[in-house]
DSSP file (Angstrom, degrees, kcal/mol; ACC not computed):
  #  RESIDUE AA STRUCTURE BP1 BP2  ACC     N-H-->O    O-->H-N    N-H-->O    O-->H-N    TCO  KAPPA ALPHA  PHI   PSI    X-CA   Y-CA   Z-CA
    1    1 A X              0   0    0      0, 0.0     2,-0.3     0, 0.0    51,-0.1   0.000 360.0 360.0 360.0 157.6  -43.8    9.9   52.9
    2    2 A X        -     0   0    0     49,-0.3    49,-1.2     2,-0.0     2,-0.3  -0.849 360.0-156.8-147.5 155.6  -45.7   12.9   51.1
    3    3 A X  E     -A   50   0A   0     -2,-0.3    47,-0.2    47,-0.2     2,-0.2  -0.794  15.1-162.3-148.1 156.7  -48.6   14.6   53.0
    4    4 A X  E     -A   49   0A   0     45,-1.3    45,-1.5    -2,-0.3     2,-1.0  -0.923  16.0-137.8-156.0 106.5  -51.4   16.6   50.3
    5    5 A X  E     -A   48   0A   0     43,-0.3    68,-3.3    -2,-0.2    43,-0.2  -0.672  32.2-179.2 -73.9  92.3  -53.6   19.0   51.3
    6    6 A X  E     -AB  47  72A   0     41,-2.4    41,-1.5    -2,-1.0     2,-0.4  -0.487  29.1-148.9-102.4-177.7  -57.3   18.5   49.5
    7    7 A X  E     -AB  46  71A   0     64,-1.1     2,-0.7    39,-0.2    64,-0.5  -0.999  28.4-159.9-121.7 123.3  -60.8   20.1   49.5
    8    8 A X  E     -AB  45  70A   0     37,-2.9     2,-1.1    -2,-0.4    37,-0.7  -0.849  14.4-160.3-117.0 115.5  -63.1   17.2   48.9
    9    9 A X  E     -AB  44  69A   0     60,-1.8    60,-0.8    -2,-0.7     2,-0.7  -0.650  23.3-155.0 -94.2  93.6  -66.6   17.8   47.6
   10   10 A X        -     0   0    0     33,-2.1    33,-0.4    -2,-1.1    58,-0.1  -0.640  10.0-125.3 -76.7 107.2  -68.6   14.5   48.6
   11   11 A X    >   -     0   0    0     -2,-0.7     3,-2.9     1,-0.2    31,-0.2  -0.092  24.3-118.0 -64.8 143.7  -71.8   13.1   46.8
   12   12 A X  G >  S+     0   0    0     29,-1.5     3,-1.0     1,-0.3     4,-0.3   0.576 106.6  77.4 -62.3 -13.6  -74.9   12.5   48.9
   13   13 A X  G >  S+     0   0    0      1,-0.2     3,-0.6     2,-0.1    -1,-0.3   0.851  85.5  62.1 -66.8 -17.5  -74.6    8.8   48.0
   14   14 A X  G X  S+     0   0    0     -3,-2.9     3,-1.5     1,-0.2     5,-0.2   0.436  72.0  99.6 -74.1  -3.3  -71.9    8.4   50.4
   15   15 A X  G <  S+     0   0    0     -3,-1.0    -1,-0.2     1,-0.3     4,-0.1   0.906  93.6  36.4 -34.8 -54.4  -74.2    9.4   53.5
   16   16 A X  G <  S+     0   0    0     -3,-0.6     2,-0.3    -4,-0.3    -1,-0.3   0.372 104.8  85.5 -99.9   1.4  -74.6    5.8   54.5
   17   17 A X  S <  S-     0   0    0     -3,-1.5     2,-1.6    -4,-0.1     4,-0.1  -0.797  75.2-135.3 -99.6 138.7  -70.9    4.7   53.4
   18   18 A X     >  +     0   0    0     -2,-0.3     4,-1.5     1,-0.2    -2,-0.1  -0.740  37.4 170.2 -86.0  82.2  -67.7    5.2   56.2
   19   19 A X  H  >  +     0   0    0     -2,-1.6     4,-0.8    -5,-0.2    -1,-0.2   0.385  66.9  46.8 -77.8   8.7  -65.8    6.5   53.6
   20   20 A X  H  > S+     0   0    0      2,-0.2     4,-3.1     3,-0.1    -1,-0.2   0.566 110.6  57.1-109.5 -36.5  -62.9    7.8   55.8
   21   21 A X  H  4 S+     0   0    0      2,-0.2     4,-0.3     1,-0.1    -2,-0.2   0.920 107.3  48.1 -71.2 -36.5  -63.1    4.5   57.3
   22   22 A X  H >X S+     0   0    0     -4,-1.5     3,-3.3     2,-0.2     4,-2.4   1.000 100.4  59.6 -43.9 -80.0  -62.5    3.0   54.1
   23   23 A X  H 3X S+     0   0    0     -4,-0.8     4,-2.7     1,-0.3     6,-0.3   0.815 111.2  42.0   3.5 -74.3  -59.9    4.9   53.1
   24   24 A X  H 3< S+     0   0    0     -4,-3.1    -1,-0.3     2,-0.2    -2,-0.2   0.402 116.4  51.8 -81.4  15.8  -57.7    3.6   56.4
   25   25 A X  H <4 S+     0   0    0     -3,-3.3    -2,-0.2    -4,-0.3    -1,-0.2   0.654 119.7  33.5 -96.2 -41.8  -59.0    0.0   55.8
   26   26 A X  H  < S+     0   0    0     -4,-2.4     2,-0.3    -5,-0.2    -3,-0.2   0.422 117.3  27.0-101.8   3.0  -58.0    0.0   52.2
   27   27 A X  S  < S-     0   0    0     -4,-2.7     2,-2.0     2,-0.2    -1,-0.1  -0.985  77.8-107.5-143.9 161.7  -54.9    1.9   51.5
   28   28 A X  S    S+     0   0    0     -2,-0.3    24,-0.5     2,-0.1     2,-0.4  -0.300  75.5 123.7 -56.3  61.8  -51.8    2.9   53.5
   29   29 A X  B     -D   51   0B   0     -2,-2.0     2,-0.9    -6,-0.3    22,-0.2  -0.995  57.9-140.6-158.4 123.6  -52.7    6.3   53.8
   30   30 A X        -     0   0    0     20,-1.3    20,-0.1    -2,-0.4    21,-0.1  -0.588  20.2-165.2 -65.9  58.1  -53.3    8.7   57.1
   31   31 A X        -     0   0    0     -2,-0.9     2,-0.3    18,-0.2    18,-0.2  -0.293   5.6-175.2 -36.8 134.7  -56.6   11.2   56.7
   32   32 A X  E     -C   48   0A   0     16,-1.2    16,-3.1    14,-0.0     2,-0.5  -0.859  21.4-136.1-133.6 143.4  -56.5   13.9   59.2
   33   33 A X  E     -C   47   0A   0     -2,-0.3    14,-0.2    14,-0.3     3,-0.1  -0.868  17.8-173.2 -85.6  92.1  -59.9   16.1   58.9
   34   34 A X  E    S-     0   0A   0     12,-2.6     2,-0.3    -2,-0.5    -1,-0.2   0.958  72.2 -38.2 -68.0 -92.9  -59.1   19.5   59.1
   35   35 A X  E     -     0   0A   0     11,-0.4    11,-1.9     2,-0.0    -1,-0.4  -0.912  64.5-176.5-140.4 177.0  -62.9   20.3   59.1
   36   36 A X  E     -C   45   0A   0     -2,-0.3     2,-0.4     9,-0.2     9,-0.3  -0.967   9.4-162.6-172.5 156.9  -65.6   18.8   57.4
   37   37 A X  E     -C   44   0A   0      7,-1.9     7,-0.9    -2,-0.3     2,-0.4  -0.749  14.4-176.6-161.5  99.5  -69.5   19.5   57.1
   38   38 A X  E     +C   43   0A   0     -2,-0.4     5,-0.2     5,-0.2     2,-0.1  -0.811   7.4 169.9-117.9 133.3  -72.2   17.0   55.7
   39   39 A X        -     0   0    0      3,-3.7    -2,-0.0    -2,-0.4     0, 0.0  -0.414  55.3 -81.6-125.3-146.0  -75.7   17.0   55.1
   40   40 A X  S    S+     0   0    0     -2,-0.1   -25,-0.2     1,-0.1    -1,-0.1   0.845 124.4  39.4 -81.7 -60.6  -78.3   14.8   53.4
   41   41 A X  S    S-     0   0    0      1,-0.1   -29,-1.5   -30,-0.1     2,-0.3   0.991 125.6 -29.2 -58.4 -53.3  -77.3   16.2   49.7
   42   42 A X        -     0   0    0    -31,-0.2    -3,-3.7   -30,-0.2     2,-0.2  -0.697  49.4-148.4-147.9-177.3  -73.7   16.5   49.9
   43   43 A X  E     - C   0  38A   0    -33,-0.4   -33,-2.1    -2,-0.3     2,-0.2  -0.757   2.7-162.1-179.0 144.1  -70.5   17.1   52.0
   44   44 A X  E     -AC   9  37A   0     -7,-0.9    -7,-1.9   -35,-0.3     2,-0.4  -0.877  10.5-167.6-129.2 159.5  -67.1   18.7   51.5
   45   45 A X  E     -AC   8  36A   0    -37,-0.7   -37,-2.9    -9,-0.3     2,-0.6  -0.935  23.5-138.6-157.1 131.9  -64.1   18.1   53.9
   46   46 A X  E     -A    7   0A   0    -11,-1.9   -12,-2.6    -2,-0.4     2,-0.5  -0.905  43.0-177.2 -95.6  97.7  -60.4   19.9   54.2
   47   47 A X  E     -AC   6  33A   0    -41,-1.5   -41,-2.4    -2,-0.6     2,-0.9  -0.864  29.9-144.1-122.0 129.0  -58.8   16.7   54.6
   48   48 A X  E     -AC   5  32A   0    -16,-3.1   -16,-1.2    -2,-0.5     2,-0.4  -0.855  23.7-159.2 -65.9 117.2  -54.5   16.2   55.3
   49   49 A X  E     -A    4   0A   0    -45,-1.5   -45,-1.3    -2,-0.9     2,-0.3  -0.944   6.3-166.0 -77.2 133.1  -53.7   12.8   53.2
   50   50 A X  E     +A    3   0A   0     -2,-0.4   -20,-1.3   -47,-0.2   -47,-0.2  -0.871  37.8  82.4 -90.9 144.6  -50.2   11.1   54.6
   51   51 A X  B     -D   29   0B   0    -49,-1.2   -49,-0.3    -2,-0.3     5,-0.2  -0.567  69.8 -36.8 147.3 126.0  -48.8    8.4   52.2
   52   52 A X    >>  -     0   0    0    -24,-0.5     4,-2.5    -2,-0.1     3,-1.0  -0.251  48.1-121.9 -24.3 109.6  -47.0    6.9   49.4
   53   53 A X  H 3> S+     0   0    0      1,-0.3     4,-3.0     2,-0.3     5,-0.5   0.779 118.7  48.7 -21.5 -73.2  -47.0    8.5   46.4
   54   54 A X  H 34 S+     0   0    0      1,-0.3    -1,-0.3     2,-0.2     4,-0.1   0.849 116.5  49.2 -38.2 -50.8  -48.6    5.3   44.8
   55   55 A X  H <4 S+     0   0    0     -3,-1.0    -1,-0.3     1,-0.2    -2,-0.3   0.790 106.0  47.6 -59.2 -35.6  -51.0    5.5   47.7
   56   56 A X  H >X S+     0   0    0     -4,-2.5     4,-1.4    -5,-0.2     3,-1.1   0.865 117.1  45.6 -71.9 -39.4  -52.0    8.7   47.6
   57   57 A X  T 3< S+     0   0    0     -4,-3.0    -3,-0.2    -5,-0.4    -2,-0.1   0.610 113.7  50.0 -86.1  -2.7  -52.7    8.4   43.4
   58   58 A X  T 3> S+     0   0    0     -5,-0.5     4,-0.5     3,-0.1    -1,-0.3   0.612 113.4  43.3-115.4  -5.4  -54.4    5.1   43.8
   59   59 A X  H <> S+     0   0    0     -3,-1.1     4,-0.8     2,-0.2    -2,-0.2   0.393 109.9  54.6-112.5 -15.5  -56.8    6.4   46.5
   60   60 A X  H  < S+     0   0    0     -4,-1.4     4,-0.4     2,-0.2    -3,-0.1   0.455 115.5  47.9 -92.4  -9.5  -57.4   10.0   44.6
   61   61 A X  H >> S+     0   0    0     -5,-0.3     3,-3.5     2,-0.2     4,-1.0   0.899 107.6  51.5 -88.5 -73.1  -58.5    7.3   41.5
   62   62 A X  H 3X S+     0   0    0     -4,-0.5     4,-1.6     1,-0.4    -2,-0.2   0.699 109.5  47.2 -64.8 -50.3  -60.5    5.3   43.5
   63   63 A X  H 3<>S+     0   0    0     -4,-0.8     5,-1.5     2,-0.2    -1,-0.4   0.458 103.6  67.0 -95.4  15.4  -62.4    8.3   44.7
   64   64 A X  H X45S+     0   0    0     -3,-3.5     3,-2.4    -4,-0.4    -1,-0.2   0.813  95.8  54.9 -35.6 -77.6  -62.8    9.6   41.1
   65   65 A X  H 3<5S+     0   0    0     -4,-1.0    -2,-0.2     1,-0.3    -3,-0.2   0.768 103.5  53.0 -64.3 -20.6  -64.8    7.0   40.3
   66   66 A X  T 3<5S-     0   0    0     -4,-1.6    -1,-0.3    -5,-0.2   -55,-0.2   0.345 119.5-100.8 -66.6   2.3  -67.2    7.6   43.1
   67   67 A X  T < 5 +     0   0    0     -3,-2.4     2,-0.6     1,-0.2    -3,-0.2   0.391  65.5 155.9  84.5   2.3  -67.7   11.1   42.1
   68   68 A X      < -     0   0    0     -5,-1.5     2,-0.4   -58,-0.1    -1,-0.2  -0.646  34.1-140.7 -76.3 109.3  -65.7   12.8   44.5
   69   69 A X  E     -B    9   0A   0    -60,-0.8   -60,-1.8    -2,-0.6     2,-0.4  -0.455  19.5-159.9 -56.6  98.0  -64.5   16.0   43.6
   70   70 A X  E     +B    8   0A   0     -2,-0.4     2,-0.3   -62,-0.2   -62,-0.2  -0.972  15.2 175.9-135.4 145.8  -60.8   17.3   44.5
   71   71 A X  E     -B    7   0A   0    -64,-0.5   -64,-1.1    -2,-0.4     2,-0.2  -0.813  26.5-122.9-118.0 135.8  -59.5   19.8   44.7
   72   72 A X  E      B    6   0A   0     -2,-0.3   -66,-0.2   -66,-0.2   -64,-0.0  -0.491 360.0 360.0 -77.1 153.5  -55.6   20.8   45.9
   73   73 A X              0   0    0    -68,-3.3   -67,-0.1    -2,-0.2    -1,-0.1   0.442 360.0 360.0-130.3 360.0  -55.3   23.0   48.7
């Protein structure tokens, strides 16, 4: 298992999407929320990932293509 410390900058299309709840529905991978702070426009999150290597890189793609910004921490 490999744990990753990000900064995640979130686009305001995700308001209405459980995107953390996604995350543990669709890949093997443990989010813990360090802190996190969302408004109408945006949101960024200090988020722990636990996971497979393959899991972790296949869930940082995934949230590429949505726009999500990360950063390592």
């Amino acid at each position: 298992m490999k744990k990753v410390m990000l900064e995640m900058t979130i686009p305001g299309s995700f308001k209405s999407e459980p995107i953390f709840y996604y995350i543990v529905k669709n890949y093997d991978v443990v989010p813990n929320i360090i802190e996190a702070s969302f408004s109408t426009e945006m949101g960024w999150a200090i988020v722990e990932l636990e996971g497979e290597s393959n899991e972790l890189e296949s869930l940082l793609s995934f949230l590429a293509t949505k726009g999500v910004e990360i950063k390592p921490r």
